[in-house]
N, C-alpha and C positions, 0 to 999 in steps of 0.2 A: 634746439638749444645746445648750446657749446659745453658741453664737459668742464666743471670748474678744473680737475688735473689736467686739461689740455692744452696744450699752448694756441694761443690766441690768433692763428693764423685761418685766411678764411676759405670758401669752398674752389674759390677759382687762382690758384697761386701758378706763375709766368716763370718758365726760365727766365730771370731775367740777367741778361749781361750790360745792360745800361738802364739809368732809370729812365720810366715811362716817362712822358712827357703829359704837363699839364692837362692838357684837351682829352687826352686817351684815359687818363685818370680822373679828368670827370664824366666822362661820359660813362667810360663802364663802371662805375661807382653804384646809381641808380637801376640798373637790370640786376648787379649781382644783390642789393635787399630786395628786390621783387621775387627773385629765384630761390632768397629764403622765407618767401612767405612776409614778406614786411611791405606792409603799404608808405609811403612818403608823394610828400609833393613841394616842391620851391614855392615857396609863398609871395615873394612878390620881385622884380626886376630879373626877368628870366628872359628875355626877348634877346639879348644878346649872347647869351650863354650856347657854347662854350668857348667862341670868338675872344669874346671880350669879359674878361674876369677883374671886375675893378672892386671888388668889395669883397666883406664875406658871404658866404651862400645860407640861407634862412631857409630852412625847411621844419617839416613836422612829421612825426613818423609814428608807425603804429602797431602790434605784433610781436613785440620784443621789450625787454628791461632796457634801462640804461646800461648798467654792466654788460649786458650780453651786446649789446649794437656796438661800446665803444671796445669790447675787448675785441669785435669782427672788423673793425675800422683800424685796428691799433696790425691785427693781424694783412689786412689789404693793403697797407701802407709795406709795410716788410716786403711783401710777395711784387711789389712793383718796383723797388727799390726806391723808397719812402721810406720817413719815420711819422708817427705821431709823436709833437714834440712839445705840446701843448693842450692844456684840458681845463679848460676855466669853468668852472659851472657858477654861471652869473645868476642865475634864480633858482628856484628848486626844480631841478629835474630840467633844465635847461643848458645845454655843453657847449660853450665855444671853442672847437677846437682844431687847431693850425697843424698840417701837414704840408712836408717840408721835403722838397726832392733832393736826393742828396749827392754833390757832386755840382761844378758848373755853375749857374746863378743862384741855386737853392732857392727856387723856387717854392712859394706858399699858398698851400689853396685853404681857407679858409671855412670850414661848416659849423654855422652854428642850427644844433639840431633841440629840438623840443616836442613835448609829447602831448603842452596843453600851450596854450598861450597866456603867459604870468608876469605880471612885470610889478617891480614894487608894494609887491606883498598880494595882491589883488588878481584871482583869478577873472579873465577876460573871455576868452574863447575855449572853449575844447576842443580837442584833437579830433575828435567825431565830426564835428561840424566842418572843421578847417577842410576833414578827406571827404566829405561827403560830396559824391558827385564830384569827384578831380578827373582829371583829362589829360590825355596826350596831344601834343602840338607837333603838325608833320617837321620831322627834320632832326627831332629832339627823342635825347635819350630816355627821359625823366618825364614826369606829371606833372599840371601844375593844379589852383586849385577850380571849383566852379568859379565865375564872373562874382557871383553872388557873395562865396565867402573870402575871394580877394578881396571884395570891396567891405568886408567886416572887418580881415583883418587888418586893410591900410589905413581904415577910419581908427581902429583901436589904437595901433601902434602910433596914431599921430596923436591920438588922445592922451595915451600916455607919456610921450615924449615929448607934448606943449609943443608940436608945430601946429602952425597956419596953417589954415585949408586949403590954402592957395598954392602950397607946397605937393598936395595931392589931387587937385582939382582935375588937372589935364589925365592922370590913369581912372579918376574915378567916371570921368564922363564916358570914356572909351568901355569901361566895364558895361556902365549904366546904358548905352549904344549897344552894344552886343546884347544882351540880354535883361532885359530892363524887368522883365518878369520874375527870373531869377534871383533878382540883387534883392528888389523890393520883398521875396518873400522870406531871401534868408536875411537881410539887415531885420526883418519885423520879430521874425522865430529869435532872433539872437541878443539883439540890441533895441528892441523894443521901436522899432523905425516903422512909421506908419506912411505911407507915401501915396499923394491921390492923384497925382500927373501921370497914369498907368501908359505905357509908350512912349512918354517922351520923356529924352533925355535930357533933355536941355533943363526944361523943368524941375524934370525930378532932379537934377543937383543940385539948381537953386533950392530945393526943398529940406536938400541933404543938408545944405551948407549952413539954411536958416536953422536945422534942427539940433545941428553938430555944436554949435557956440554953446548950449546949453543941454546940451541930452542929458537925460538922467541915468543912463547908464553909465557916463563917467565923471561923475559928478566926487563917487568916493577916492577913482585915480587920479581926478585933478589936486584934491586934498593936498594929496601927498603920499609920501609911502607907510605901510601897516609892517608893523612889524608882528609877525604870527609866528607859533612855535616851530616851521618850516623855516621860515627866515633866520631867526635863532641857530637854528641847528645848522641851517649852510655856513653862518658866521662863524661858526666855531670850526666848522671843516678847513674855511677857508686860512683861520687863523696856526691850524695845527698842519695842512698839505698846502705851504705859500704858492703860490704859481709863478711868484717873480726868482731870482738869481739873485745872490753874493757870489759875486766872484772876486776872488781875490791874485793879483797880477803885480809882476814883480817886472817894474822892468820902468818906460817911458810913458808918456802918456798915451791909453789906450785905445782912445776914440781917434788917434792920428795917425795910427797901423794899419795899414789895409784891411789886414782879417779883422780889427777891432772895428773900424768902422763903419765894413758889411754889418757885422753881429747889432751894433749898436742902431745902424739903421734899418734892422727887421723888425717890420712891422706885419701883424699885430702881434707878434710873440711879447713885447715887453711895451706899459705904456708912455713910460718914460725911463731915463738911463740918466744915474746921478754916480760921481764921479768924485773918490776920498783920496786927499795924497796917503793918509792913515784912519783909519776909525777908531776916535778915541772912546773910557769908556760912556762917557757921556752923549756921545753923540747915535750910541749904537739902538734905543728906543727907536729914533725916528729912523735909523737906515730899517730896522726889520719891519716898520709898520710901513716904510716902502716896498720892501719885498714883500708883504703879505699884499700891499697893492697891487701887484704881479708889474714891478719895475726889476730894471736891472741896476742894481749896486756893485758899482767899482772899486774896489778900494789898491791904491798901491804901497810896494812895500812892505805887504802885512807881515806879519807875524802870527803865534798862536795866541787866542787875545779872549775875554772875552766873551767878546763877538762870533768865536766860531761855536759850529751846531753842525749836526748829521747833513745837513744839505746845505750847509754850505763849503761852496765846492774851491781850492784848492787849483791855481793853473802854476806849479813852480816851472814858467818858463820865460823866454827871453825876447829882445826884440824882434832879433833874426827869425827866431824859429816862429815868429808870427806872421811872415810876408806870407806865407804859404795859407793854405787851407785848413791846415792840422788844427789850428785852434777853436775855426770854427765846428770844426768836424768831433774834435771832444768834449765840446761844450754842447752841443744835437744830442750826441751821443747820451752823456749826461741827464740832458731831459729826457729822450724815448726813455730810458731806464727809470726814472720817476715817476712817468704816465704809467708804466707799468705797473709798479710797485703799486701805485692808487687802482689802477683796474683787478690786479689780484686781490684786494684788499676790500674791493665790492662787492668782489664773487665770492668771498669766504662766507 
């Protein structure tokens, strides 16, 4: 465990004179928690990895706090010439969060890491289950999980996010092919899945699919969401550490500046980007219940209003000096310091 007086940087730090490049920074991402004793595995679309990075990366991990993983991530991002520049925690104990290579295209690798599997108030899978039995795939840095509780946890996440079967059909029969012994005994241990077509796959998804419309295991997440004194308490996090931006910019309009436009079309840092010639005081309720939305809020021309607050951040600059990088580069900067602030503030 990290020393709470130590700085947040992790065991294997790079001279670095350029930042690492994406691929290099995922791959050795996965050996150095292994090397601290922390089990993980990517849970589901991992066959193209580290080729092709088209989403965020889903993993589960195990052996550590939250604080202690994100203040070793917030430290590995530094040590490659990275920031962590985002930290959303969407469920309890659940972190999405965006590092961002700095310099050049700013690139974003996205991890969102979890230690049970939770979605809308309702615990689904544990952590236990998800590592039990994970695996290395030749070629790859990383673990993924057994066939069996891949295929728990793509049935859950469609369960609770109301897709079609049809949307998961083609990985779940490839799972159910591979190992049809395996699926059928961890879907039955977890999800209560009784399956009699033993060997065959074909079958047993028809079995899956007849069973999935109505399982009683997600019968309470189809409802809807629970709100439990867990949930309560991230809202109020969420409401008091916003993850979106006020930024306030003097100048032209901002989304038609080079460096504003990058900034505005980084995704997933912000979910949407709403744009004030001024924020008046009436309008300032819904700009902050936007930034607690983790949106970016423009506002031009400001003044001190108010609408300003501790984070809300202050760019007194011009159009000129925005053709460059600088703007995006103080506005990064900006965030890595707030992630900070929130990770010293877990480990007190």
């Amino acid at each position: 465990m990290i020393p709470n007086n130590e700085p947040a940087h992790s065991d294997f730090a790079l001279p670095v004179t350029q930042p690492q490049s994406i691929e290099d920074f995922f791959q050795d991402y996965w050996p150095a928690l292994e090397a601290r004793g922390w089990k993980s595995a990517i849970l589901h679309s991992w066959k193209d990895l580290p080729e092709r990075i088209d989403s965020d990366v889903d993993y589960v991990i195990s052996g550590c706090g939250a604080a202690e993983l994100l203040g070793f991530l917030d430290g590995y991002c530094r040590d490659r010439g990275w920031r962590l520049v985002q930290m959303i925690e969407h469920e309890p104990g659940a972190f999405f969060c965006s590092c961002m290579q700095l310099g050049g295209d700013y690139r974003i690798l996205a991890l969102d890491v979890t230690w049970n599997y939770r979605r809308l108030g309702h615990a689904l899978l544990p952590g236990s289950l998800l590592l039990e039995g994970r695996r290395r795939v030749h070629g790859k840095s990383f673990h993924i999980p057994s066939p069996g509780a891949e295929c728990a946890y793509i049935l859950s996440k469609a369960a609770a996010k109301d897709k079609g079967f049809n949307l998961i059909r083609e990985r779940l029969f490839e799972l159910l092919f591979e190992d049809a012994e395996n699926c059928v005994e961890v879907l039955n241990m977890a999800l209560g899945f009784r399956g009699r077509a033993h060997g065959d796959a074909e079958r047993l998804c028809l079995e899956v699919e007849e069973w999935f419309a109505d399982a009683p295991a997600f019968r309470k997440i189809r409802k809807g969401r629970r709100l439990g004194l867990a949930e309560a308490s991230l809202y109020l996090r969420r409401m008091l550490q916003p993850t979106g931006l006020w930024l306030s910019f003097h100048g032209a309009s901002f989304s038609q500046l080079p460096a504003g436009a990058k900034l505005t079309s980084m995704r997933p840092l912000f979910r949407q980007t709403y744009e004030y010639d001024r924020v008046i005081p009436l309008q300032v309720p819904k700009a902050l219940a936007r930034v607690i939305r983790t949106s970016l809020v423009i506002e031009h021309s400001s003044g001190k209003s108010l609408s300003s607050s501790e984070w809300k951040m202050y760019l007194n600059t011009s159009h000129e000096s925005s053709r460059d990088h600088s703007l995006i580069e103080k506005v990064m900067e900006h965030m890595a310091e707030r992630v900070d602030q929130r990770i010293r503030r877990m480990r007190s």
